[in-house]
Steps between C-alpha positions, in 0.01 A plus 500: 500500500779667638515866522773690466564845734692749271655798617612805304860439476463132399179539279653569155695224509205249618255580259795386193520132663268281385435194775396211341372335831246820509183381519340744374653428146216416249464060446257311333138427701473161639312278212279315795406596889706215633148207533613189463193358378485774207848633437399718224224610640503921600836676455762711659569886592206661480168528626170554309248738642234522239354297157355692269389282232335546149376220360317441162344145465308334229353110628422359158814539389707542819674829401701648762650821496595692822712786644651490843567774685721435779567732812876356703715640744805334445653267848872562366629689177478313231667432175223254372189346634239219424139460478283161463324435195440187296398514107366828340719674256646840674537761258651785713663593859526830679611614810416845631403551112815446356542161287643218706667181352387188546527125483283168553640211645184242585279752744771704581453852334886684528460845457794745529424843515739809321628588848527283802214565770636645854393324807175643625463692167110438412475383105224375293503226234248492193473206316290476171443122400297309315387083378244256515397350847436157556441241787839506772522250740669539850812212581257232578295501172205760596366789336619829636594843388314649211257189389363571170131414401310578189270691739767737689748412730572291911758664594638355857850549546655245840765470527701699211260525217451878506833486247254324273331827373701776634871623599515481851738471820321155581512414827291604804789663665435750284156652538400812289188710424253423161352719241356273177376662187329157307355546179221229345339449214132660603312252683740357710558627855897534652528439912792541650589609871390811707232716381342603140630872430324490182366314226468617105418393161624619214511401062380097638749516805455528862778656734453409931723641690551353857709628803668307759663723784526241748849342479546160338671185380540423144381196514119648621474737187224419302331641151309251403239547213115305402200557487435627858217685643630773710296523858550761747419466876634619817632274802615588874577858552391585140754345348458460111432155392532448118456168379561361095265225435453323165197521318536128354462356870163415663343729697554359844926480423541825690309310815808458692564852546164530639675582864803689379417796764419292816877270386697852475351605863565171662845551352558787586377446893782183522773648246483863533344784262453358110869593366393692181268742321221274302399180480356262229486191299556353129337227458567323109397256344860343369510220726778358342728671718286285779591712791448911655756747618544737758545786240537854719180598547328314230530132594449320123308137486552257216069441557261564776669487814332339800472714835806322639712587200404888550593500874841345443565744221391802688699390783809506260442878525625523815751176530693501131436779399507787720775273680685299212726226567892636522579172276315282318532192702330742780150417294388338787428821654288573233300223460526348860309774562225541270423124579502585869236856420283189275472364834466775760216599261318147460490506885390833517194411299390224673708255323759294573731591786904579410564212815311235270603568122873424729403191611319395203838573274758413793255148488642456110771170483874599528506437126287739388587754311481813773787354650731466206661804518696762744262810494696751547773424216267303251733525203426695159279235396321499736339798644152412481491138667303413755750520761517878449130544536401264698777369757586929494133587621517128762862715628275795590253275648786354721627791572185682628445216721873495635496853563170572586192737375645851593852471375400362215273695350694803598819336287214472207490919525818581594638305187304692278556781706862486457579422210189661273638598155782308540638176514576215752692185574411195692785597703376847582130329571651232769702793659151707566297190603779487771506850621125474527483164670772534685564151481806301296364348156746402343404133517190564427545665163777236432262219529202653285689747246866326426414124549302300240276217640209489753601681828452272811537745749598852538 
């Protein structure tokens, strides 16, 4: 923006010209963040700092009513803005508790407010909307979002599935702060990230409240509802473990967990100190959605998750979502990762070595199917092949080896390091492996992140 220096004499006059190329005139937000893979996905010209959400939820007949509360500061000034959200009927808008107008164009919520919003001005949004939920699926066909039961709710949002049961800036470039308010019909239990402020019942209903204070991308938001035991526990340096696990499940589904502590202090001696302020599990028992997320805190699990499942997910906690990719097509970086922490732990307890479970996958023909695509631009279809997991976590191998010991596993803390809270490009993660290495890599990463097929040498 250009800034004008006014003295007396000529002051008068300046403030009667309007200057259309000012850029602090109020415009319309941005209707997506600018990634390719999602266009829509997030929006423009402001920036969320906290979610306060009040949700009302009834599984037999999946009744969904819910108020959003939320806190912005606004990037420019702005005449209009959008939020995501898909379905739901909205039945009023306010900003700074004034009614707002508003329209709905697919997920796009428009809402103008009565007077245009002034760069850095901080605003908040309330939404009150209400429907019936059902079963979303992502772009390739799978369940995501707010998954609807007849026993509660799976709610697992990647990539931009948050939209799917609240109004949100959706997009990880955006992280924010939590409060949930979720009220049940008695009986049924409501998890969601952070920790439990408090839990009541009241005329057949039962309120939790849960607070998250540790920043966080949409897409990690969770409130899902069953019929969960609640367990307390403590881990490493007391930190409150809270896990959700449903009472329709054999006893031995929570067995996986079984070494939740000695995982976050392993963790925590390669990757730096655990990135947030509890810990926990939700383990269901709709296995129809036939996979588990990283949720913030609170990793969920379609069924009983073997021990190797809860290390990569707890590994997320560091690498996707204390450090989120800058783009989608950066997933790699997510789950590269956690399949490379599957494997530092397996060796660590006596299992196979990260060397070997390289040269049993690099072994695979050049047809298979870890080969197929370029890892670090996989397409919007598909994020979670096995290129991304598996060729991403073989690139680390590579790279540990090329490098060497020290250098790497001080790029494994500095990247957290770095960029914790925030978000990250491949880009930004080849420039640091560089400055620590102090080598050139550039062929390297060429070879095993932008070229499909089986490497030959690097």
């Amino acid at each position: 923006m250009r800034r004008l220096v006014l003295t007396a004499v000529t002051s008068a006059v300046a403030l009667l010209i309007a200057t259309p190329a000012d850029a602090s005139a109020a415009r319309p937000g941005a209707s997506g963040v600018g990634d390719a893979y999602f266009p829509l996905a997030g929006n423009g010209g402001y920036d969320v700092r906290n979610y306060d959400l009040n949700i009302r939820y009834t599984p037999a007949t999946k009744a969904f009513s819910g108020k959003a509360s939320i806190d912005a500061r606004a990037l420019q000034s702005l005449s209009r803005f959008n939020l995501d959200l898909r379905g739901f009927e909205v039945r009023s808008v306010t900003v700074d508790g004034k009614a707002a107008t508003f329209t709905r164009d697919g997920q796009e919520l428009t809402v103008t407010p009565r007077r245009d919003v002034r760069r850095g001005e901080k605003f908040t949004v309330v939404v009150t909307y209400d429907g019936t939920t059902g079963q979303p699926t992502d772009n390739t066909g799978a369940l995501y979002g707010w998954v609807s039961y007849d026993d509660g709710s799976f709610v697992a949002n990647e990539p931009e599935g948050a939209s799917t049961w609240y109004p949100v800036n959706d997009h990880q470039t955006d992280k924010a702060t939590y409060d949930f308010t979720i009220t049940v019909p008695d009986g049924k239990t409501a998890v969601a990230n952070g920790e439990l402020v408090s839990r009541r019942s009241e005329r057949g209903w039962t309120t939790f409240t849960w607070r998250a204070r540790d920043p966080m991308a949409s897409y990690l938001s969770t409130a899902s509802i069953g019929d969960y035991d609640l367990r307390f526990s403590r881990g490493p340096r007391n930190l409150p473990i809270i896990d959700a696990v449903d009472r329709d499940l054999p006893p031995e589904a929570d067995d996986g967990l079984a070494r939740t502590g000695e995982m976050i202090s392993y963790f925590s001696d390669l990757f730096g100190k655990y990135p947030f302020s509890s810990y926990g599990a939700i383990i269901d028992d709709d296995e129809d959605a036939g996979y588990a997320l990283e949720t913030q805190t609170r990793p969920i699990y379609s069924g009983a998750p073997g021990e190797s499942t809860v290390a990569h997910e707890l590994a997320h906690q560091w690498y996707g979502n204390s450090v989120s990719p800058a783009l989608w097509r950066d997933i790699w970086l997510n789950e590269g990762f956690a399949t490379y922490a599957e494997w530092l732990w397996e060796e660590h307890t006596g299992g196979a070595t990260a060397a070997s479970q390289f040269d049993t996958l690099y072994a695979r023909p050049d047809t298979a199917s870890i080969w197929r695509n370029v890892v670090a631009d996989p397409g919007a279809t598909n994020l979670f092949v096995s290129s991304v997991y598996d060729k991403g976590a073989m690139t680390l191998q590579a790279l540990r080896e090329k490098i060497g010991d020290r250098s790497f596993f001080a790029l494994l803390k500095a990247w957290y390091a770095l960029n914790r809270d925030s978000v990250a490009s491949t880009a930004d993660f080849i420039a640091l492996a560089e400055r620590i290495s102090r080598q050139e890599l550039s062929p390297f990463f060429q070879t095993w992140l932008y070229t499909a097929g089986k490497p030959a040498t690097w």
